[in-house]
C-alpha positions as a Markdown table, in Angstrom:
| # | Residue | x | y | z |
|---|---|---|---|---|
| 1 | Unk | 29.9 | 46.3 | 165.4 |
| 2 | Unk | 31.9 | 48.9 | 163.0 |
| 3 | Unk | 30.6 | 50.1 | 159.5 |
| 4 | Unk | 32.9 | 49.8 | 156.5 |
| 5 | Unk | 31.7 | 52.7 | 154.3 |
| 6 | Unk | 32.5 | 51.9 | 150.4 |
| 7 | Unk | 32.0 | 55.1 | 148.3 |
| 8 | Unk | 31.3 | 53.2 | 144.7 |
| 9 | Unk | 29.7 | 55.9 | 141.7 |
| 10 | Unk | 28.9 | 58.8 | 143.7 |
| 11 | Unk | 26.8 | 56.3 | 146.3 |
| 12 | Unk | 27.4 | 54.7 | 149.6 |
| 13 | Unk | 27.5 | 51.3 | 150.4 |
| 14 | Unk | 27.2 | 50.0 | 154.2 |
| 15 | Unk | 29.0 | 46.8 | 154.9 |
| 16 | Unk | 29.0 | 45.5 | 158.4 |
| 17 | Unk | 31.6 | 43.4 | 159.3 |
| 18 | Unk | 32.5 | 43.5 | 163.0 |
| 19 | Unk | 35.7 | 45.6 | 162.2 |
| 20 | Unk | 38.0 | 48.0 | 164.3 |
| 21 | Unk | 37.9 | 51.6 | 163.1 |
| 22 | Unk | 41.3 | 52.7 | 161.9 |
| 23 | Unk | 42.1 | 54.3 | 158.8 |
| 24 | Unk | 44.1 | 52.5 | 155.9 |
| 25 | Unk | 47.2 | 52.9 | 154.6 |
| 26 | Unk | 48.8 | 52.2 | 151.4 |
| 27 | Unk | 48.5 | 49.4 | 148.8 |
| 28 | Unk | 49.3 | 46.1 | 149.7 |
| 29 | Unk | 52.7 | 44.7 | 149.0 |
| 30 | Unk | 52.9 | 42.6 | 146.0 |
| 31 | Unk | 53.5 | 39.3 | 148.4 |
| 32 | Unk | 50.6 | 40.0 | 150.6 |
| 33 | Unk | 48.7 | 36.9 | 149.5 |
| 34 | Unk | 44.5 | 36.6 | 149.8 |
| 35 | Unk | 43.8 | 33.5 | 151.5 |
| 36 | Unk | 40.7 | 31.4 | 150.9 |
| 37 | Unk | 39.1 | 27.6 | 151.8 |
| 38 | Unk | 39.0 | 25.9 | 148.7 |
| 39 | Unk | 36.5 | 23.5 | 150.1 |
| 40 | Unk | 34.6 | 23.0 | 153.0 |
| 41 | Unk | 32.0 | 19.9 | 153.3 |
| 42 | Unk | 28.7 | 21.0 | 154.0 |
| 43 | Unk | 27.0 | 18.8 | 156.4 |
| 44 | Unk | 23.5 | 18.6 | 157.3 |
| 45 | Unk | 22.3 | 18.2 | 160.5 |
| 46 | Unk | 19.3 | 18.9 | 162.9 |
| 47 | Unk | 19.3 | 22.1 | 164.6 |
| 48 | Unk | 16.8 | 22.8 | 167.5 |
| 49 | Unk | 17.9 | 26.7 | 167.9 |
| 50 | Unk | 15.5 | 29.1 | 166.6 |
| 51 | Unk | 18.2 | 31.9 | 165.9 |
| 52 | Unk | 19.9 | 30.9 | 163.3 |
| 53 | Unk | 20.4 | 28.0 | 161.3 |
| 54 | Unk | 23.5 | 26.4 | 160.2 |
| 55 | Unk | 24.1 | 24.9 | 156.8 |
| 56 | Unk | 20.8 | 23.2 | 156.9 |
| 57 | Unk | 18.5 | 22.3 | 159.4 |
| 58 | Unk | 15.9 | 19.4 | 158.9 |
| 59 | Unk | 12.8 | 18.7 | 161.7 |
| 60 | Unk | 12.9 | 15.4 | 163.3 |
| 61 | Unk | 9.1 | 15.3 | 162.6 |
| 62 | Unk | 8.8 | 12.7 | 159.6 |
| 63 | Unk | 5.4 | 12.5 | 157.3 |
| 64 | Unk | 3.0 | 9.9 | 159.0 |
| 65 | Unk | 2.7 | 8.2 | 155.6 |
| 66 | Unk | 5.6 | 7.2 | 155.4 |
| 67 | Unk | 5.7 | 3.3 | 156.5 |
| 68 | Unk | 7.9 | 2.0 | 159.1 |
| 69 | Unk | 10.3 | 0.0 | 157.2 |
| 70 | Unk | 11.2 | 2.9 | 155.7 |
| 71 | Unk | 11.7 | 5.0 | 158.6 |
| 72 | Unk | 14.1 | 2.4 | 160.2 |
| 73 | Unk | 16.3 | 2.5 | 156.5 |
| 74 | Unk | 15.8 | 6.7 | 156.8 |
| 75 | Unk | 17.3 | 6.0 | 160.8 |
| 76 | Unk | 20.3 | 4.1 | 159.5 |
| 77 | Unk | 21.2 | 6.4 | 156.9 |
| 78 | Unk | 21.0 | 9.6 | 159.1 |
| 79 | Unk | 23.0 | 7.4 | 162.1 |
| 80 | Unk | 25.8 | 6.4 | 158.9 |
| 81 | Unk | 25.8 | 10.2 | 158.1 |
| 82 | Unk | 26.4 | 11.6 | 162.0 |
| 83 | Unk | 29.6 | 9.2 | 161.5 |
| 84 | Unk | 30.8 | 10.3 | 157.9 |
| 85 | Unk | 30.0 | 7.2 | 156.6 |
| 86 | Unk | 28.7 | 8.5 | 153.4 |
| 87 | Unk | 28.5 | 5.5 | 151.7 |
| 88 | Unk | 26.7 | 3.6 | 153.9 |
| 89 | Unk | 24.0 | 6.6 | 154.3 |
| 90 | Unk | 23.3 | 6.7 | 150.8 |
| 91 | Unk | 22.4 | 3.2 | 150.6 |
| 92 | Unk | 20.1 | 3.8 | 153.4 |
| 93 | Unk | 18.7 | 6.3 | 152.1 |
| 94 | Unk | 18.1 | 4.9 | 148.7 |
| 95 | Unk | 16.5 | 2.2 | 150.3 |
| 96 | Unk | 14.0 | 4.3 | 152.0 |
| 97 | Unk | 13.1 | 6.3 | 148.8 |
| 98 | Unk | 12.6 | 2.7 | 147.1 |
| 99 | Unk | 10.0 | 2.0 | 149.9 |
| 100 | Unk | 8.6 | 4.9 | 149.5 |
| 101 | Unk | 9.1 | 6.8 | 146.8 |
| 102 | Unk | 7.6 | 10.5 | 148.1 |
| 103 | Unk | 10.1 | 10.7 | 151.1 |
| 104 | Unk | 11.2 | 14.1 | 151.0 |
| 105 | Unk | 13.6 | 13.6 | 154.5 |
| 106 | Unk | 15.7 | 10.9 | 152.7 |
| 107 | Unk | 15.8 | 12.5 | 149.6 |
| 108 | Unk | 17.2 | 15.4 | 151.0 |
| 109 | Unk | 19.7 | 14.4 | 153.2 |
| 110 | Unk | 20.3 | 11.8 | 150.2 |
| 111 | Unk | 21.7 | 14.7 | 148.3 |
| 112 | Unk | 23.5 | 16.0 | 151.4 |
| 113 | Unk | 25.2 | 12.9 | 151.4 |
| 114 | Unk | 26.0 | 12.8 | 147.8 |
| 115 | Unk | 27.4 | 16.6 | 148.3 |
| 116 | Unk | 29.8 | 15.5 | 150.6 |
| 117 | Unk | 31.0 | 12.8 | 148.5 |
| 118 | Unk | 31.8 | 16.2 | 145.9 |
| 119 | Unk | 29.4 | 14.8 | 143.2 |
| 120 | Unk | 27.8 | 17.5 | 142.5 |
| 121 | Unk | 25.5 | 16.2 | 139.6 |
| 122 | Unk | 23.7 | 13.4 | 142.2 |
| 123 | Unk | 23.7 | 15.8 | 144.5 |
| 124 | Unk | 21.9 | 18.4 | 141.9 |
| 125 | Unk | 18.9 | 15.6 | 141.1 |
| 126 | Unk | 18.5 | 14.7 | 144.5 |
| 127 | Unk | 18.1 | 18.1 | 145.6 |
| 128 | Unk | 15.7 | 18.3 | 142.3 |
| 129 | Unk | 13.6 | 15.6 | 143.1 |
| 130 | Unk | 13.3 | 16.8 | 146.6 |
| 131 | Unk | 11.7 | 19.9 | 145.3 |
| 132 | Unk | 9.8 | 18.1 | 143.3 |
| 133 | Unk | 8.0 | 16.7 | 146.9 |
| 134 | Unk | 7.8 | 19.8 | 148.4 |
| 135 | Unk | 8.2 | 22.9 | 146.2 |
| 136 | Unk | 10.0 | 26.2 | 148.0 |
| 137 | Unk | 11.8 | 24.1 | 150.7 |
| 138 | Unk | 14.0 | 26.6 | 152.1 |
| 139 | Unk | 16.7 | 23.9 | 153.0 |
| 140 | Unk | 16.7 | 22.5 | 149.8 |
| 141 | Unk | 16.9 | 25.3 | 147.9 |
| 142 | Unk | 20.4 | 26.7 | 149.9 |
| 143 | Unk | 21.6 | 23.6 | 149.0 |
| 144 | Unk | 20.8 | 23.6 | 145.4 |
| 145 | Unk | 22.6 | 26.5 | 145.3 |
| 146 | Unk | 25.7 | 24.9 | 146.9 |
| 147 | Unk | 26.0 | 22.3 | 144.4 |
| 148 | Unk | 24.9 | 25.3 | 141.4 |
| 149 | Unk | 27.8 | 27.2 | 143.0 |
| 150 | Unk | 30.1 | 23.8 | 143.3 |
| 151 | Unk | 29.5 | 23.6 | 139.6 |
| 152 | Unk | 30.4 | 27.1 | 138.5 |
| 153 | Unk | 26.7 | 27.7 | 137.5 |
| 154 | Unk | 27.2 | 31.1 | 139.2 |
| 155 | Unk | 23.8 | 32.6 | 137.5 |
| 156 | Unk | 21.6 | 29.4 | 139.1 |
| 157 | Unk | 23.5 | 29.4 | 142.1 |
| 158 | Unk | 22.5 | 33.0 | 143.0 |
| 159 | Unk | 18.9 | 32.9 | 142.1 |
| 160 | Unk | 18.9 | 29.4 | 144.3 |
| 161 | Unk | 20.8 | 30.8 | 147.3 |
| 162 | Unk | 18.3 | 34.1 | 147.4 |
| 163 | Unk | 15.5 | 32.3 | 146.9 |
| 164 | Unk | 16.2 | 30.4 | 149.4 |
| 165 | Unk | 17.1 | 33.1 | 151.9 |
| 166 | Unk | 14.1 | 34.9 | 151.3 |
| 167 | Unk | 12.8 | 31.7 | 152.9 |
| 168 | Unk | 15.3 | 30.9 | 155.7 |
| 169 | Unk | 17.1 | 34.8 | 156.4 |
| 170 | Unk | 18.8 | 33.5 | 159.1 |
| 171 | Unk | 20.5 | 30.5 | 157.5 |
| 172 | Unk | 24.0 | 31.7 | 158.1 |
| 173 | Unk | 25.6 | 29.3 | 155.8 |
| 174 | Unk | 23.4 | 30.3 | 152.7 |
| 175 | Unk | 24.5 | 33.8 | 153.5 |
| 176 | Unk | 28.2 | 32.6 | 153.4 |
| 177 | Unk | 28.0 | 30.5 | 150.8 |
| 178 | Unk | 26.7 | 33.5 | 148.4 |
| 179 | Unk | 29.7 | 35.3 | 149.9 |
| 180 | Unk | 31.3 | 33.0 | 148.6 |
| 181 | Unk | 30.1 | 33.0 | 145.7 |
| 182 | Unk | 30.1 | 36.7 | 145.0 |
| 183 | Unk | 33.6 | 36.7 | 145.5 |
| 184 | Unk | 34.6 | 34.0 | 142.8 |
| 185 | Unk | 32.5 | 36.1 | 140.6 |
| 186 | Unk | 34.4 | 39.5 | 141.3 |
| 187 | Unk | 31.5 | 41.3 | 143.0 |
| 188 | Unk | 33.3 | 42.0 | 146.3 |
| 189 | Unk | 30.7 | 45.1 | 146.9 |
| 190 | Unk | 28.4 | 42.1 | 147.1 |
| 191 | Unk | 30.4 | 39.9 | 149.0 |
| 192 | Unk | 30.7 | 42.1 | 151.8 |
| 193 | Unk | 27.2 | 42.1 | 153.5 |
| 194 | Unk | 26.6 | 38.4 | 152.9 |
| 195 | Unk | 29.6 | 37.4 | 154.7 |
| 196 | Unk | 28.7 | 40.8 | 157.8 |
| 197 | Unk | 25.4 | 38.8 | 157.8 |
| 198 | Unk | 27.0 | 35.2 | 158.4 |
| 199 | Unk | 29.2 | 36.9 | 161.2 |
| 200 | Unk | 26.2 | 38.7 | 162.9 |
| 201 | Unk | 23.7 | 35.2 | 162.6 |
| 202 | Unk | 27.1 | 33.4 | 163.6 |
| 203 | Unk | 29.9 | 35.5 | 165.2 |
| 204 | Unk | 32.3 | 32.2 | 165.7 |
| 205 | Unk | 32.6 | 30.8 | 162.5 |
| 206 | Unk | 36.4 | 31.0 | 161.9 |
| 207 | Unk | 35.9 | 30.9 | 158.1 |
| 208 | Unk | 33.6 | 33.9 | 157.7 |
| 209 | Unk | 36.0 | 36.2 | 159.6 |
| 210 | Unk | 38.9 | 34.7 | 156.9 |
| 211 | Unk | 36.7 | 35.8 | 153.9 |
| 212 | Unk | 36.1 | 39.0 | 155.8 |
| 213 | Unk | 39.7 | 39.2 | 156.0 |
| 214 | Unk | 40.3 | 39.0 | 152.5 |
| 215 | Unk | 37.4 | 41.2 | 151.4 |
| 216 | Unk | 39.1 | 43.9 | 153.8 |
| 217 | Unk | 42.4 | 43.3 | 152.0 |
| 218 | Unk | 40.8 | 43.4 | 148.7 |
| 219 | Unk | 39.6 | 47.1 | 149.6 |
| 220 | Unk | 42.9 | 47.5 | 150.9 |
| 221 | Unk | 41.9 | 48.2 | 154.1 |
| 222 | Unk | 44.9 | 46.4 | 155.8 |
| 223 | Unk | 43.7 | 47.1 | 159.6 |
| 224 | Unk | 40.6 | 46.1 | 159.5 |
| 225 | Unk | 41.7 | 42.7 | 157.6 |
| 226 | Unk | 44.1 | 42.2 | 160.2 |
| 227 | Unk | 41.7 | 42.1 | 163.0 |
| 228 | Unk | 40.0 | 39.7 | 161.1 |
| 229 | Unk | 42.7 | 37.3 | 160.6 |
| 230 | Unk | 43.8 | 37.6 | 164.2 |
| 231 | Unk | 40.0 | 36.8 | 164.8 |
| 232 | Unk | 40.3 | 34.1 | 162.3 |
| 233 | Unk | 43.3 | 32.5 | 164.0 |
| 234 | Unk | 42.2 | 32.6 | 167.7 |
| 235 | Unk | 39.4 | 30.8 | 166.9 |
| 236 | Unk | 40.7 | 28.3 | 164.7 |
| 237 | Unk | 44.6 | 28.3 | 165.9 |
| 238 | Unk | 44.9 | 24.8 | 164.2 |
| 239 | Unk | 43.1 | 25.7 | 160.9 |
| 240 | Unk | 43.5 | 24.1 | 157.5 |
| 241 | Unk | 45.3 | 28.0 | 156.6 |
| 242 | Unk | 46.3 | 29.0 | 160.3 |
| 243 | Unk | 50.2 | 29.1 | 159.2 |
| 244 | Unk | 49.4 | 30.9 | 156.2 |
| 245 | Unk | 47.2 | 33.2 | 157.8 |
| 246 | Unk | 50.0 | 34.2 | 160.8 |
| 247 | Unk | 52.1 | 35.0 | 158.3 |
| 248 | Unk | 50.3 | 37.4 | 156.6 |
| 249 | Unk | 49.4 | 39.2 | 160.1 |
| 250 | Unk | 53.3 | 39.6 | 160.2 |
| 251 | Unk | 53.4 | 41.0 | 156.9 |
| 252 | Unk | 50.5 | 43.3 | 157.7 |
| 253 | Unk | 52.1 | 44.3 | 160.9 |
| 254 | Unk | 55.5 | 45.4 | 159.2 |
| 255 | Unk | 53.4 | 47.1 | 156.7 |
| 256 | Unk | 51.4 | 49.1 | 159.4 |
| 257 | Unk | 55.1 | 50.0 | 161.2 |
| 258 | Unk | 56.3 | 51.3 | 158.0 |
| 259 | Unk | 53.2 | 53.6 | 157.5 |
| 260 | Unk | 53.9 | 55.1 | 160.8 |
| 261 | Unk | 57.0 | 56.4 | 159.5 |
């Protein structure tokens, strides 16, 4: 893994960001166009590895108070979410919180069906309430901050995205979402180790190495972004901004030719 060395005030910042090593050339041109996901659904599900988590990951170990009719309506609504049936899961899982009022499982994955459904205020209470059952949740807190971020509450989102990562350090998507974040609010310096963490806890994530690109480009380090690009589009070659993204590895490459000259 290279190290991008920013020089900002007299200090040095180390970004990591799995990049080549060349040098850069001159400003972009003025078409060279930064590419980024306006949207991408953030889905909870279980995840057994103990390297890394994903956007979430939620134990299949439910609390032995809860009562059976309640597990069965929890059941359903998980099985409706695993098919996109958001709907359908939120009923479920309403249902289960009606039986029992204190279950923090369905509340949670209440709100993570609510967040895929983009409303983001439901989705903020649920998440809320869950905390209310169990305070300093890790999970729930990253996707607090999701919704926070969602909402343009950029000051909420970051103090719910780092408390949660203080928590859960390996959650690559909280680290990407506060990439994410840091970029809408300018703060590329700060954008650039969230998203080298995401790429070290999760190396194939297509849409990390597309922000990377675009932090690179940013910085106007045109090599380095192109590597990420190219990274960006063998992994995803049928991506939502492949086309977009080829193109502006042509325009890079034409740019690196002419600084050869």
């Amino acid at each position: 893994m290279a190290r991008l060395v920013i020089k900002s005030e007299g200090r040095e910042q180390v970004i990591e960001l799995k990049l080549g090593v060349n040098r850069l050339g001159r400003s972009p041109d003025a078409d060279l166009q930064v590419v980024s996901r306006a949207f991408l659904v953030f889905e909870l599900t279980s995840d057994r590895s103990k390297d890394s988590t994903g956007a979430a990951s939620l134990t299949e170990v439910v609390d032995a108070r809860v009562p059976p009719s309640a597990r069965e309506e929890y059941a359903r609504g998980r099985t409706s979410l695993s098919r996109k049936s958001q709907q359908d899961a939120i009923a479920h899982f309403q249902k289960a919180i009606s039986i029992y009022p204190e279950f923090f499982e369905a509340q949670l994955l209440l709100g993570t069906a609510l967040i895929n459904l983009r409303d983001w205020q439901k989705a903020e209470a649920a998440f809320l309430r869950a905390l209310e059952i169990k305070s300093g949740n890790p999970t729930t807190l990253l996707a607090l901050g999701e919704v926070y971020w969602r909402e343009n509450r950029f000051d909420d989102a970051e103090r719910s995205l780092l408390n949660g990562l203080k928590l859960d350090e390996k959650n690559w998507h909280g680290h990407f979402t506060l990439g994410r974040l840091y970029l809408d609010k300018g703060e590329v310096m700060k954008a650039g180790p969230s998203i080298g963490r995401t790429l070290q806890l999760k190396p194939d994530f297509a849409e990390a190495h597309l922000l990377a690109g675009n932090i690179l480009l940013k910085l106007n380090q045109h090599r380095r972004a192109q590597v990420e690009y190219q990274e960006y589009v063998r992994l995803a070659p049928k991506g939502e901004y492949a086309a977009e993204v080829r193109e502006l590895i042509q325009k890079l490459n034409k740019l690196t030719s002419e600084n050869k000259k």
